[in-house]
Residue, then its C-alpha position, 0 to 999 in steps of 0.5 A: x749138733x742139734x738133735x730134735x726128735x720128730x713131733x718137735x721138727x714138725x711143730x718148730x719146720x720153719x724155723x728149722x728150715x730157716x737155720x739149716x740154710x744158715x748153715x746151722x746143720x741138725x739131725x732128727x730122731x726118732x725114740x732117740x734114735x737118730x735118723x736123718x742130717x738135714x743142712x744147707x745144700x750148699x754146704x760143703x760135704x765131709x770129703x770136700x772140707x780141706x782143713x790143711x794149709x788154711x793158715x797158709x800167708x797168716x802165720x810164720x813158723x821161726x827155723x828153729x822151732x824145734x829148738x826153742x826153748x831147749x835150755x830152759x827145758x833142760x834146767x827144769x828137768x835137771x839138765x843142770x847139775 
């Protein structure tokens, strides 16, 4: 994420603004240090992100997954005498 500090947002607001809207969130700092997050309002807050399942209907997992390959792993670690 974009850290800017003070002077630099205040010279370049506009187009900071213009991004943030986008969706391109930024933070601003002062000596460094950061202080303040700014983002689109309609963004989606950090507790409302639901990242489980977004693959759900895209993508088959095989039944045995788990068992996949086995025999190849075990010749390569010496299975096979």
């Amino acid at each position: 994420m974009l850290t800017i500090n003070i002077h630099e947002a205040k010279t370049h607001l506009s187009r900071l603004v213009e991004q943030a809207a986008k969706g391109e969130s930024f933070i601003i700092a002062k000596a460094g240090r950061p202080l303040v997050k700014v983002m689109a309002l309609d963004a989606p807050e950090t507790g409302q992100m639901r990242r489980l399942g977004f693959l759900a209907g895209h993508i088959a997992v095989p039944d045995d997954f788990d068992r996949m390959g086995s025999a190849e792993i075990e010749s390569m670690f010496g299975g096979e005498a």
